[in-house]
N, CA, C and O atoms as a CHARMM CRD file, in Angstrom:
* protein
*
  352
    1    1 UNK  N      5.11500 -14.05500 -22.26600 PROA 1      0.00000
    2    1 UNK  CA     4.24100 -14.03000 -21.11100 PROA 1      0.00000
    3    1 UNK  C      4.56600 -12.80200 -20.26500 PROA 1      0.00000
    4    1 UNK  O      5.65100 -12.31500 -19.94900 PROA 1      0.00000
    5    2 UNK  N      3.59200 -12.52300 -20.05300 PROA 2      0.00000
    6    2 UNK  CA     3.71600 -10.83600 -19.10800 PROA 2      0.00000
    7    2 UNK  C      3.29900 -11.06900 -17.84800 PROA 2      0.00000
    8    2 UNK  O      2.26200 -11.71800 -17.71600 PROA 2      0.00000
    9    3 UNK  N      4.16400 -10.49000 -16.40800 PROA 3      0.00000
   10    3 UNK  CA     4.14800 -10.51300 -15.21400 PROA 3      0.00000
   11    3 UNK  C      2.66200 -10.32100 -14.49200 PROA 3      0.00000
   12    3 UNK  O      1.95200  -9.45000 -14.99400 PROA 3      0.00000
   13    4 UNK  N      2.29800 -10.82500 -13.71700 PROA 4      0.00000
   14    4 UNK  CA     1.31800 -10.13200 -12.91900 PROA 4      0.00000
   15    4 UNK  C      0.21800  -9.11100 -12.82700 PROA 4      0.00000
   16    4 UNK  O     -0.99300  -8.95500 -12.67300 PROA 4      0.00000
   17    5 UNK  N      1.62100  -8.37900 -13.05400 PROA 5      0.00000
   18    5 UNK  CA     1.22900  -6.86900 -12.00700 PROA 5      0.00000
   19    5 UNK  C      1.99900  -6.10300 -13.14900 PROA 5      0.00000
   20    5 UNK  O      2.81400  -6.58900 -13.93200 PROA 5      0.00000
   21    6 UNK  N      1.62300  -4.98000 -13.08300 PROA 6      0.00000
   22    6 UNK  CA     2.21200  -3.81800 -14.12600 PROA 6      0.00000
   23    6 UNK  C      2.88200  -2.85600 -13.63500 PROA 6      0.00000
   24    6 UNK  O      3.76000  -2.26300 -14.26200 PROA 6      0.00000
   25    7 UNK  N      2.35800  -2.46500 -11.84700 PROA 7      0.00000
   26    7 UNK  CA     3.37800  -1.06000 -11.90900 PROA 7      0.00000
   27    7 UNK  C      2.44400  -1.07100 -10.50300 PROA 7      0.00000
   28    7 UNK  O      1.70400  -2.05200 -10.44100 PROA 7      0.00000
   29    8 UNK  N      2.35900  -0.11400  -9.33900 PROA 8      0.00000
   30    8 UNK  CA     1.94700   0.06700  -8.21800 PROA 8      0.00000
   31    8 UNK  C      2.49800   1.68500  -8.03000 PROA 8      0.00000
   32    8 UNK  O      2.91000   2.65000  -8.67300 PROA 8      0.00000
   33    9 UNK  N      2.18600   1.23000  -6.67400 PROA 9      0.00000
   34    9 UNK  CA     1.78400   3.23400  -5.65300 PROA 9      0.00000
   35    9 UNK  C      1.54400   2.66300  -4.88700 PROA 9      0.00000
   36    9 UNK  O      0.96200   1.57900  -4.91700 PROA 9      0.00000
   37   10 UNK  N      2.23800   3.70700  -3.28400 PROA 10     0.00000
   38   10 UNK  CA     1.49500   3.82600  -2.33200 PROA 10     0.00000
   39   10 UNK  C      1.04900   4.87300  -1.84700 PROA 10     0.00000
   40   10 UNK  O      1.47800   5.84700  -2.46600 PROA 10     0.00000
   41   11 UNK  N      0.30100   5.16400  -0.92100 PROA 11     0.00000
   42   11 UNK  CA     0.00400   6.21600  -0.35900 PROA 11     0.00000
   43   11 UNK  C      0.64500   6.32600   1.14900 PROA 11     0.00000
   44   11 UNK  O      1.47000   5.51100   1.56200 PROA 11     0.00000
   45   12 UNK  N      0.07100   7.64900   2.06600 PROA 12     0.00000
   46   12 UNK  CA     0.48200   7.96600   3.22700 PROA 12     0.00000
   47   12 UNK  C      0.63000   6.87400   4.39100 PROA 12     0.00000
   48   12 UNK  O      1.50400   6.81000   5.25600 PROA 12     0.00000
   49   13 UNK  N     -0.83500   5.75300   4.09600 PROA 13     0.00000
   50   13 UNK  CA    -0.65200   5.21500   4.92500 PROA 13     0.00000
   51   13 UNK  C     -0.35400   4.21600   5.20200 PROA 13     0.00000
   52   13 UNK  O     -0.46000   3.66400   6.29700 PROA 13     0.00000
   53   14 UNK  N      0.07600   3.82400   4.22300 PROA 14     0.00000
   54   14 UNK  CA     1.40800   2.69900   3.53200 PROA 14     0.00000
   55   14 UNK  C      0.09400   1.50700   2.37500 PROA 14     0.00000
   56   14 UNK  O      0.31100   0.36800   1.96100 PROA 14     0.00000
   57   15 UNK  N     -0.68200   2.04200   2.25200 PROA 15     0.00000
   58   15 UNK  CA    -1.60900   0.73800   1.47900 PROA 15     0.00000
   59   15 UNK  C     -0.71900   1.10600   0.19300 PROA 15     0.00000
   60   15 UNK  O     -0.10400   2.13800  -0.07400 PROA 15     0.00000
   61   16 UNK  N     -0.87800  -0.20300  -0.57200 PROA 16     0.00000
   62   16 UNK  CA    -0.28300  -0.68700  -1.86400 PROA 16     0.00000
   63   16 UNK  C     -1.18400  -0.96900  -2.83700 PROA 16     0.00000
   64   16 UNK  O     -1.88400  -1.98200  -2.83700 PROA 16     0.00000
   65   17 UNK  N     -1.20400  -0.02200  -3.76200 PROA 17     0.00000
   66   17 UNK  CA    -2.01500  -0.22400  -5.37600 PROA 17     0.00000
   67   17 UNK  C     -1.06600  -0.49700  -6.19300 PROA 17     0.00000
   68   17 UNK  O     -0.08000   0.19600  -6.44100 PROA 17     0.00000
   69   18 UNK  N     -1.53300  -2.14800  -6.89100 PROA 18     0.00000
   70   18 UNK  CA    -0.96200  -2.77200  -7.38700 PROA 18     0.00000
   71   18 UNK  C     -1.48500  -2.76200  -9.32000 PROA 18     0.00000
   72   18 UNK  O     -2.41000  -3.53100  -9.58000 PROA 18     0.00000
   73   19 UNK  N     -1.12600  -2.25500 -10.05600 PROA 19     0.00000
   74   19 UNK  CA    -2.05800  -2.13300 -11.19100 PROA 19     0.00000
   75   19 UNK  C     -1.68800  -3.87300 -11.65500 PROA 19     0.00000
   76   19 UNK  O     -0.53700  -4.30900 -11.68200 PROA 19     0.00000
   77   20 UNK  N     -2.88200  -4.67200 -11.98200 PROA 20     0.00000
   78   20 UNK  CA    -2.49100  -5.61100 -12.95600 PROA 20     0.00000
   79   20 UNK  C     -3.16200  -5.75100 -14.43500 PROA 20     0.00000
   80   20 UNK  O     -3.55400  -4.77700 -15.07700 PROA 20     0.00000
   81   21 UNK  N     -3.23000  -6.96000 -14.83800 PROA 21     0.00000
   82   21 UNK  CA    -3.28400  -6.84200 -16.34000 PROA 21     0.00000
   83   21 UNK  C     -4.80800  -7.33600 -16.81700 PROA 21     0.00000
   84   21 UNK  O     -5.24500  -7.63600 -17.92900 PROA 21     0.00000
   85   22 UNK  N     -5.60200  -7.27900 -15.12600 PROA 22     0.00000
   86   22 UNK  CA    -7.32600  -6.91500 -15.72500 PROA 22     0.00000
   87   22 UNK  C     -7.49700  -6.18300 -16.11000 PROA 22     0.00000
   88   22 UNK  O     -6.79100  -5.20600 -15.86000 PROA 22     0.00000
   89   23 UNK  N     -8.57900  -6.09200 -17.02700 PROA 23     0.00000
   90   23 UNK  CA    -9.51500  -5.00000 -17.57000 PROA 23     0.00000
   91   23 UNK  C    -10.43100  -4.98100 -16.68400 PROA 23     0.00000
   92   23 UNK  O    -10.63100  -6.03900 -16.08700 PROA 23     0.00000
   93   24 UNK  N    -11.08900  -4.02900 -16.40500 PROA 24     0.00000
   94   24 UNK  CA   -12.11800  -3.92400 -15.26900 PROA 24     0.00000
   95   24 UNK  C    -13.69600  -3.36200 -15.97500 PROA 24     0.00000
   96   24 UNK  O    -14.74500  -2.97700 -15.45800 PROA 24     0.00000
   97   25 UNK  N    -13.26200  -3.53500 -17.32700 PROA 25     0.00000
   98   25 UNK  CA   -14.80400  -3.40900 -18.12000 PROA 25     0.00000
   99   25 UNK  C    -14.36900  -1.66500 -18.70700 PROA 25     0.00000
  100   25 UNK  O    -14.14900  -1.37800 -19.88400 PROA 25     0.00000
  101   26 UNK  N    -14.34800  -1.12500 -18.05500 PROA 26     0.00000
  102   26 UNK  CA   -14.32600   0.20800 -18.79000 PROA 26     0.00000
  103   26 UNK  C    -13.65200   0.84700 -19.50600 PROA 26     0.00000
  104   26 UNK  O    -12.92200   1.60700 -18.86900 PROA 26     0.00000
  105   27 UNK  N    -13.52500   0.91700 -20.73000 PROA 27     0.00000
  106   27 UNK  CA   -12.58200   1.28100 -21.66400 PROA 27     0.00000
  107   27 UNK  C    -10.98100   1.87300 -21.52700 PROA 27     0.00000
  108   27 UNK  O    -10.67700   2.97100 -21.99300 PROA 27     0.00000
  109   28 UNK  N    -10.07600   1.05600 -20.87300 PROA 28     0.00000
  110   28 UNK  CA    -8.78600   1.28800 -20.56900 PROA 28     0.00000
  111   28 UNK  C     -8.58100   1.51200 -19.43700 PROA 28     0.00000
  112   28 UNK  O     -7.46400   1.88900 -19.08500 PROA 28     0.00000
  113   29 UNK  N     -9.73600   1.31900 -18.42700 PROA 29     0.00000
  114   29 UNK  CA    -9.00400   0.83900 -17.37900 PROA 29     0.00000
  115   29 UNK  C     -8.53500  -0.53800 -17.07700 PROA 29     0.00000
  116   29 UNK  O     -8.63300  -1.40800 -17.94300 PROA 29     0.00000
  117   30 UNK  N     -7.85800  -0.88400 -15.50100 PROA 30     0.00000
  118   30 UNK  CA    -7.41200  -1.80800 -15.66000 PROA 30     0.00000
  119   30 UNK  C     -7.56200  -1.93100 -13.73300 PROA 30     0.00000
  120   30 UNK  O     -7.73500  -1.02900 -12.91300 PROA 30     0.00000
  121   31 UNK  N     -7.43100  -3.18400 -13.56900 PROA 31     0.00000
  122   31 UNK  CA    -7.93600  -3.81500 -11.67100 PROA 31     0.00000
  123   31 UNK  C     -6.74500  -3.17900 -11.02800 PROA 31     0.00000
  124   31 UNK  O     -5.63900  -3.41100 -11.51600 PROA 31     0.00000
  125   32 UNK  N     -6.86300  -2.36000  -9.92900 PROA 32     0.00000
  126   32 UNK  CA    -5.57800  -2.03500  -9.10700 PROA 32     0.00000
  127   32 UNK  C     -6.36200  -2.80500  -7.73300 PROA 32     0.00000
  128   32 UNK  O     -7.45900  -2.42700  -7.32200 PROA 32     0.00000
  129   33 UNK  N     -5.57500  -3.95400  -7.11300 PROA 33     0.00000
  130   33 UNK  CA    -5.42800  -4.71300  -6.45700 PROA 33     0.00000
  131   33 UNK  C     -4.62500  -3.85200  -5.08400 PROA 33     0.00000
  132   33 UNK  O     -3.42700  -3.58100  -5.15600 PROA 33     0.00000
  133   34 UNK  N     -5.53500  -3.45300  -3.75900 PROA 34     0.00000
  134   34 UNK  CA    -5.31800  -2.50300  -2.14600 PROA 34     0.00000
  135   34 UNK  C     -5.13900  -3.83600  -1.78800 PROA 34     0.00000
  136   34 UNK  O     -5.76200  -4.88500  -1.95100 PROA 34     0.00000
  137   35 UNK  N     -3.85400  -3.40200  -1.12000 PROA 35     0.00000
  138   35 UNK  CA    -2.70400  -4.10900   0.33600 PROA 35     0.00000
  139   35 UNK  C     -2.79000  -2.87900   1.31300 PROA 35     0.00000
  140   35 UNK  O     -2.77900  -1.68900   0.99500 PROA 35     0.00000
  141   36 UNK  N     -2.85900  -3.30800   2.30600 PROA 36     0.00000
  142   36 UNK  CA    -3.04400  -2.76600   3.84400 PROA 36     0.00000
  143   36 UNK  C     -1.11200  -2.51400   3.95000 PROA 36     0.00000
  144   36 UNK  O     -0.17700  -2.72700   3.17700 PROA 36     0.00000
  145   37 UNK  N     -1.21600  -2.09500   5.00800 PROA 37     0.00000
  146   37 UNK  CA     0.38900  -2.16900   5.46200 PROA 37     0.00000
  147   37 UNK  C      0.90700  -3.30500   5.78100 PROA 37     0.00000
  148   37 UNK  O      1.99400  -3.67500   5.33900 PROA 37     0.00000
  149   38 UNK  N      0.35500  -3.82800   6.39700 PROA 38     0.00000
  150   38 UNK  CA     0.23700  -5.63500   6.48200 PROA 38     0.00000
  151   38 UNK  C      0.49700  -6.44800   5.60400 PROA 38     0.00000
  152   38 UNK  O      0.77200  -7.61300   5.89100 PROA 38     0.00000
  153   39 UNK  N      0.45700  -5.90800   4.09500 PROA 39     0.00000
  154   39 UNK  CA     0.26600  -6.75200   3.31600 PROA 39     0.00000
  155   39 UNK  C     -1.11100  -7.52500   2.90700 PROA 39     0.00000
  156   39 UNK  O     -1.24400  -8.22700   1.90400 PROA 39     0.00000
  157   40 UNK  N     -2.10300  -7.25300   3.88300 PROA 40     0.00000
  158   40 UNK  CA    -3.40800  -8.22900   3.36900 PROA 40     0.00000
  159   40 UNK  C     -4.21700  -7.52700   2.36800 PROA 40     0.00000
  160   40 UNK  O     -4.25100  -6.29700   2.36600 PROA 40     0.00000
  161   41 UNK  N     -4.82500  -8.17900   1.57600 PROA 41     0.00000
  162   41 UNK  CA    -5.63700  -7.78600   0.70500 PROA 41     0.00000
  163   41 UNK  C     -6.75600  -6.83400   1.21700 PROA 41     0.00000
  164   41 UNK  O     -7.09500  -7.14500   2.35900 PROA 41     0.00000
  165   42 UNK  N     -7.40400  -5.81000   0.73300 PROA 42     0.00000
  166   42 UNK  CA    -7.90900  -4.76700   1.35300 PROA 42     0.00000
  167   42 UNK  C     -9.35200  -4.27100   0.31200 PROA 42     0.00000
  168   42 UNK  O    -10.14900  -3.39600   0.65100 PROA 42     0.00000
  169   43 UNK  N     -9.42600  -5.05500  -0.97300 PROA 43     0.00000
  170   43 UNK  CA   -10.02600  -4.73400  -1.90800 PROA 43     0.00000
  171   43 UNK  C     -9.58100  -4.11400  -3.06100 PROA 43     0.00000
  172   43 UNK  O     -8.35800  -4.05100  -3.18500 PROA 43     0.00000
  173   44 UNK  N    -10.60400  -3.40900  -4.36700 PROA 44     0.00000
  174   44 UNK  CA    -9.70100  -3.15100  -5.69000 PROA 44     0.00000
  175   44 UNK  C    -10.46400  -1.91100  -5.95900 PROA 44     0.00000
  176   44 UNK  O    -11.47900  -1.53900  -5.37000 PROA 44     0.00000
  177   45 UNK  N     -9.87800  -1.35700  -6.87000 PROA 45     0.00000
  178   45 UNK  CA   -10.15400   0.02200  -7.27700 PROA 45     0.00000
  179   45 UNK  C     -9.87800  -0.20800  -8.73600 PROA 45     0.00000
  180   45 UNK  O     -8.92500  -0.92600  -9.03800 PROA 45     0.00000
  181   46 UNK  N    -10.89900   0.53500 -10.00900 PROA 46     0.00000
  182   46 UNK  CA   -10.52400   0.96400 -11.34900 PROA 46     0.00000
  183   46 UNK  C    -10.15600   1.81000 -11.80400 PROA 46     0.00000
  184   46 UNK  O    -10.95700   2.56500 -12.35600 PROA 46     0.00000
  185   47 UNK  N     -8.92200   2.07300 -11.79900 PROA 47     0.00000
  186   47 UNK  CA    -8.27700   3.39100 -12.52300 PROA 47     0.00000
  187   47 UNK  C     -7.59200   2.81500 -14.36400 PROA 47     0.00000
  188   47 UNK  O     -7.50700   1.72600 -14.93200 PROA 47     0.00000
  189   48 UNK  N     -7.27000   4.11900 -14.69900 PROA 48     0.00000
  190   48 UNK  CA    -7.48400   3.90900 -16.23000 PROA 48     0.00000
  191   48 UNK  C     -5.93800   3.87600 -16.68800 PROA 48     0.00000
  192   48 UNK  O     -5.32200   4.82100 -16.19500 PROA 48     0.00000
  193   49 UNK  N     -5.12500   3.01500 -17.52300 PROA 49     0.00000
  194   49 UNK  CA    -4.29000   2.39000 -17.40200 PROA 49     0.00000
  195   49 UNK  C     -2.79000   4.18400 -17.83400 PROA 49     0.00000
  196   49 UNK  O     -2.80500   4.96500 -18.78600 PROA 49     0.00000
  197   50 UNK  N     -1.76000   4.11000 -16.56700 PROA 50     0.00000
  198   50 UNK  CA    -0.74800   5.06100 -16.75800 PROA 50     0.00000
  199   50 UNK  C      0.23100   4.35200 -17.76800 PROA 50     0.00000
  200   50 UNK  O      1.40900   4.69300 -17.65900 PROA 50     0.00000
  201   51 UNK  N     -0.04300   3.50900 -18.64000 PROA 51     0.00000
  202   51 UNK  CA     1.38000   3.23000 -20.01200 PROA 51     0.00000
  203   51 UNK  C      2.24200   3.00400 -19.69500 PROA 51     0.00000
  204   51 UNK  O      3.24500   3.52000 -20.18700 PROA 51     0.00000
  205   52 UNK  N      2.32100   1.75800 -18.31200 PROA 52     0.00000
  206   52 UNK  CA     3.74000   1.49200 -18.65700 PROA 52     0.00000
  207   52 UNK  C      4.81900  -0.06900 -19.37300 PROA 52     0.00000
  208   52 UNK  O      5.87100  -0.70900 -19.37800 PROA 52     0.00000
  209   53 UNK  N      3.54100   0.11200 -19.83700 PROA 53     0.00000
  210   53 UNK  CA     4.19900  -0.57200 -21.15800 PROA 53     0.00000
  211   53 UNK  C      3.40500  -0.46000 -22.14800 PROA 53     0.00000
  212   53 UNK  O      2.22500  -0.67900 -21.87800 PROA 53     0.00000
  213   54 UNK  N      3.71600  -0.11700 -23.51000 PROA 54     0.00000
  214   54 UNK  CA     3.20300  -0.03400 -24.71700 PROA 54     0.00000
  215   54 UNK  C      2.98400   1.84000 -24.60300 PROA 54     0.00000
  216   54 UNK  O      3.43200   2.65900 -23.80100 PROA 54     0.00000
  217   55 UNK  N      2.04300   1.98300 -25.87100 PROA 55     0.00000
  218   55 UNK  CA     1.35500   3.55000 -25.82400 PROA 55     0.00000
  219   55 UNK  C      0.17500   3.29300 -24.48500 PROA 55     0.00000
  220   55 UNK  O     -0.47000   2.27800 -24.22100 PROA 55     0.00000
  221   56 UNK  N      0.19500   4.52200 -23.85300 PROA 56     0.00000
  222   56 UNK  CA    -0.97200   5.49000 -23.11900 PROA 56     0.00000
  223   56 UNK  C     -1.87200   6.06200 -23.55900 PROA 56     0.00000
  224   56 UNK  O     -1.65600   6.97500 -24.35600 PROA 56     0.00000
  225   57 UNK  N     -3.25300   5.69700 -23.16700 PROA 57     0.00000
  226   57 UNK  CA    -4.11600   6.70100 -23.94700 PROA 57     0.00000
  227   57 UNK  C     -5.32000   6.64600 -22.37700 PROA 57     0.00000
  228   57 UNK  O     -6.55000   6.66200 -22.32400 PROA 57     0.00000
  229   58 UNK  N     -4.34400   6.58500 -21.36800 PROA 58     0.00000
  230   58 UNK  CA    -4.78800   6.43000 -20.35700 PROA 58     0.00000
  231   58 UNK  C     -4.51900   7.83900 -19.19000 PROA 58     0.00000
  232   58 UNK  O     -4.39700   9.03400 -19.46000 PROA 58     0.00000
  233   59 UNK  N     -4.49000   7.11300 -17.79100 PROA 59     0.00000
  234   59 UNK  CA    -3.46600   8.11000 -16.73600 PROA 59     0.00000
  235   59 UNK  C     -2.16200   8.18900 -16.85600 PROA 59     0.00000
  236   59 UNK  O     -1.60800   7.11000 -17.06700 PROA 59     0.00000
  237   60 UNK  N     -1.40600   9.24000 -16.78000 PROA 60     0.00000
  238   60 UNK  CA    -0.06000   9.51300 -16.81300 PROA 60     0.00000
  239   60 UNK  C      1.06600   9.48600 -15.87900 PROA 60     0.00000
  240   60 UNK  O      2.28700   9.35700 -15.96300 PROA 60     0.00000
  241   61 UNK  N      0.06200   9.68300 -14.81800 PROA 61     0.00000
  242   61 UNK  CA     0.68100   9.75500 -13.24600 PROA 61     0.00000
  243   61 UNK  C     -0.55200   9.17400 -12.33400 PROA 61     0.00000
  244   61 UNK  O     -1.74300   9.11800 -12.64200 PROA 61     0.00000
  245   62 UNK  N     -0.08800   8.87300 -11.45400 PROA 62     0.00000
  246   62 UNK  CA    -1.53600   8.32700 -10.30800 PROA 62     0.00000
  247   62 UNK  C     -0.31900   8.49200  -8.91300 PROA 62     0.00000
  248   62 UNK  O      0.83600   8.12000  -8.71000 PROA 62     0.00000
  249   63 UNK  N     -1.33300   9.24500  -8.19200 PROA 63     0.00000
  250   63 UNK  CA    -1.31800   9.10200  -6.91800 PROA 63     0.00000
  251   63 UNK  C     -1.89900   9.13600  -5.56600 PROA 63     0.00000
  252   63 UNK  O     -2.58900  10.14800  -5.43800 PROA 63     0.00000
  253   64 UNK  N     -1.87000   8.30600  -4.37700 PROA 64     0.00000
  254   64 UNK  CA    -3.01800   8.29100  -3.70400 PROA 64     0.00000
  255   64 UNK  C     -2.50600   8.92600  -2.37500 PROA 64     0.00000
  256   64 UNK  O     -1.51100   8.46000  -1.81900 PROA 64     0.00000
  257   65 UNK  N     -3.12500   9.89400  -1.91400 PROA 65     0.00000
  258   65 UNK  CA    -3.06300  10.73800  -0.72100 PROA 65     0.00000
  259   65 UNK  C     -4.15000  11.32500   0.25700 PROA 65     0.00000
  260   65 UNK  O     -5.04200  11.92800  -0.34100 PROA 65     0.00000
  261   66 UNK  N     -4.27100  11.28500   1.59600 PROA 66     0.00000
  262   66 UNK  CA    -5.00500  11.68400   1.87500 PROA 66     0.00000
  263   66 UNK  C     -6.48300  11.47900   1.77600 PROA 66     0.00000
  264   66 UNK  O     -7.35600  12.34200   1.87300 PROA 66     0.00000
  265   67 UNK  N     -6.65900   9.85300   1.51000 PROA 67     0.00000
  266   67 UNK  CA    -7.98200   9.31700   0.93400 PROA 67     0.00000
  267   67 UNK  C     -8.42100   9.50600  -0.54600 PROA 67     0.00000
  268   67 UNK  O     -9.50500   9.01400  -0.86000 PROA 67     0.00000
  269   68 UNK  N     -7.58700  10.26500  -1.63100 PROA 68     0.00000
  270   68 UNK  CA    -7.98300  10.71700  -2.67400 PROA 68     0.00000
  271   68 UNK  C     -7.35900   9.84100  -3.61900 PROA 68     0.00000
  272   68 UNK  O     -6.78500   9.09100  -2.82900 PROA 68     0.00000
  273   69 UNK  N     -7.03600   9.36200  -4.89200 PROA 69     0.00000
  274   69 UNK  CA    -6.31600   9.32200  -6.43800 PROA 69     0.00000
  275   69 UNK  C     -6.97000  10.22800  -6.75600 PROA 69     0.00000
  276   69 UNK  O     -8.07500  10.73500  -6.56000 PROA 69     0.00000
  277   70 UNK  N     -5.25600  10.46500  -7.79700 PROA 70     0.00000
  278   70 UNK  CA    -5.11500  11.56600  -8.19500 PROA 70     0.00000
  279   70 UNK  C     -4.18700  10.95900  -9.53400 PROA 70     0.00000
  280   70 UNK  O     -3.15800  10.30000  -9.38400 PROA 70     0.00000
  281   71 UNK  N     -4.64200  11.24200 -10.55200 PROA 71     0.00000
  282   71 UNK  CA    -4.27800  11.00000 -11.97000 PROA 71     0.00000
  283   71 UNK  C     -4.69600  11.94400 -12.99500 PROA 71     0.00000
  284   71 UNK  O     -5.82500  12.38600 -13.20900 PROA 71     0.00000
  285   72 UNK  N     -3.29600  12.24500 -13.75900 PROA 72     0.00000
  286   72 UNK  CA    -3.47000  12.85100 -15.44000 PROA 72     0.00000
  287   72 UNK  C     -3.99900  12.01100 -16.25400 PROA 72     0.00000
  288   72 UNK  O     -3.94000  10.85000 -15.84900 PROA 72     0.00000
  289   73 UNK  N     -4.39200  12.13100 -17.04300 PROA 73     0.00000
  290   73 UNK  CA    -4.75000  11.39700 -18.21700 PROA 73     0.00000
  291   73 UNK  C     -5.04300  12.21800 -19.24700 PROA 73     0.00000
  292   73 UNK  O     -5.55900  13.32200 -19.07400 PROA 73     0.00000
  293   74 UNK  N     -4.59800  11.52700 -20.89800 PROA 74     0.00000
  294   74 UNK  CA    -4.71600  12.12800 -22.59700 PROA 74     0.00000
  295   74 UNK  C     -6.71600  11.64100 -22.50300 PROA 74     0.00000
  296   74 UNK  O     -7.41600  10.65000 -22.29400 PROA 74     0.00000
  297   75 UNK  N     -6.82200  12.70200 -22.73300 PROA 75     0.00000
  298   75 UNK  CA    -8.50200  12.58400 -23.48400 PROA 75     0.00000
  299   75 UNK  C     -8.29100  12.22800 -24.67900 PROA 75     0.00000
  300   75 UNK  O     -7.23700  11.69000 -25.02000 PROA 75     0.00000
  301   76 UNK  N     -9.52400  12.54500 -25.69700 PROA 76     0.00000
  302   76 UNK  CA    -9.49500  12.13900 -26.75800 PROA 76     0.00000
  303   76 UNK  C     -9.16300  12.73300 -27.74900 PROA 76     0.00000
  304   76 UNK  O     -9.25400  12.30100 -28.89800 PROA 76     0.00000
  305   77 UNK  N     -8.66200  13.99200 -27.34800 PROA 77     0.00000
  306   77 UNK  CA    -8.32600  15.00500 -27.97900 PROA 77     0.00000
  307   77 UNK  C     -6.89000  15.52400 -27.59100 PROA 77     0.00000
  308   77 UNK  O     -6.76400  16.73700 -27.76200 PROA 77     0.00000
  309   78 UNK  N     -5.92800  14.95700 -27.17100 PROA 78     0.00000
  310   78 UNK  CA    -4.77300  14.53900 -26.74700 PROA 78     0.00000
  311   78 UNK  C     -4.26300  15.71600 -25.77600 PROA 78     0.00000
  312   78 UNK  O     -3.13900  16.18500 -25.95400 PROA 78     0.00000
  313   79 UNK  N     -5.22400  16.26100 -24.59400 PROA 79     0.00000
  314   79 UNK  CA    -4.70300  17.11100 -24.02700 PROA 79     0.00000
  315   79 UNK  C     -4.99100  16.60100 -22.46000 PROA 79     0.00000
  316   79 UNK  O     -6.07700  16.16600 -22.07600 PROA 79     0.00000
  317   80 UNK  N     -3.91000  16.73100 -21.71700 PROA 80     0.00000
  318   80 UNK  CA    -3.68800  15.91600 -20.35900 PROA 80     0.00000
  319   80 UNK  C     -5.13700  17.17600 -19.27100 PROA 80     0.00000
  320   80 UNK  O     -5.49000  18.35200 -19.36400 PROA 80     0.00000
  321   81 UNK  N     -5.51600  15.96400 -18.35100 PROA 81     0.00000
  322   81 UNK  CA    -6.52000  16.42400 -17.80500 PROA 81     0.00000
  323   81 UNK  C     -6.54300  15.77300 -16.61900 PROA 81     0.00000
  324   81 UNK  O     -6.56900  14.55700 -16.81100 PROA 81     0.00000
  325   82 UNK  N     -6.54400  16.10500 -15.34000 PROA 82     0.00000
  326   82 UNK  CA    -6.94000  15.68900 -14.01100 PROA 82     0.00000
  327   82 UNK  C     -8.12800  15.17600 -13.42600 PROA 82     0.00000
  328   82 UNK  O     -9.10200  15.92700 -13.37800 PROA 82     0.00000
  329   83 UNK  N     -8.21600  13.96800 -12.95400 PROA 83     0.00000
  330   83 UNK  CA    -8.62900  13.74800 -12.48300 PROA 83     0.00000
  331   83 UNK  C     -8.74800  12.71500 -10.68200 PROA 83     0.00000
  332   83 UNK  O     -8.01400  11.80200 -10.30300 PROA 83     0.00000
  333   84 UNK  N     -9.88400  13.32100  -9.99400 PROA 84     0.00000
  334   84 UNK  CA    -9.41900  12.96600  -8.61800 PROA 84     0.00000
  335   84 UNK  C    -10.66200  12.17700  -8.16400 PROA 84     0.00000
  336   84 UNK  O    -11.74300  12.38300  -8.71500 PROA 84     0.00000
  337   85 UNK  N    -10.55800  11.47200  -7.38300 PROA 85     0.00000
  338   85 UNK  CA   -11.30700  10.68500  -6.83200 PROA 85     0.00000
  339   85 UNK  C    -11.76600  10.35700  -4.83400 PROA 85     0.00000
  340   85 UNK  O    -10.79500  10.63500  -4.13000 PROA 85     0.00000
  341   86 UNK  N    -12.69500   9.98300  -4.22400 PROA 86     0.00000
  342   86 UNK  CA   -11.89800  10.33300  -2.98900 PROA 86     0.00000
  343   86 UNK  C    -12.50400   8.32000  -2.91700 PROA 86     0.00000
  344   86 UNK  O    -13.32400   7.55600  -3.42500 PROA 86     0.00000
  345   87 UNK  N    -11.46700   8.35000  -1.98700 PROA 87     0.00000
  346   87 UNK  CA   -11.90800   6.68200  -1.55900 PROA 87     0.00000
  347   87 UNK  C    -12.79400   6.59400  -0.51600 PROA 87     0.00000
  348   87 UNK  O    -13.23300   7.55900   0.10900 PROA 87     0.00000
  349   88 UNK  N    -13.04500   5.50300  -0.33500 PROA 88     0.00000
  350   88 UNK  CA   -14.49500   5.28600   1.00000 PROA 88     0.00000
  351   88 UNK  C    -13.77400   4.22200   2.04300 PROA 88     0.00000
  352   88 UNK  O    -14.37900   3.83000   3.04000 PROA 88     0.00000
């Protein structure tokens, strides 16, 4: 049986992305579950899973700053590629 939650991040302004072990429909991503500083639930975001457990064929790094994620990820052609996002 596997935990929860897989791995997290925070950002500047202390919110907490929690990756867990949904699929969120789109081919390797997975539900990252927003905590406020507070701790309260804040809503979810789909980012595409950083491997930390098993192989990656996902993001490599993720990080959230400044309203943005920010993640590497292997394409399909196994060469790491950036991508950024801005939040609302």
């Amino acid at each position: 049986m596997l935990p929860p939650l897989q791995t997290g991040f925070a950002d500047e302004e202390d919110r907490l992305f929690v990756m867990t072990y949904e699929g969120s429909g789109a081919e390797g991503h997975y539900w990252h579950d927003i905590f406020d500083k507070d701790g309260v639930f804040a809503g979810r975001v789909s980012i595409a899973n950083h491997g930390t457990y098993g192989k990656s064929r996902g993001a490599l790094f993720t990080l959230a700053r400044e309203g943005r994620i920010y993640h590497f990820r292997e394409n399909r052609d196994g060469f790491k590629e950036p991508v950024i996002w801005k939040m609302k």
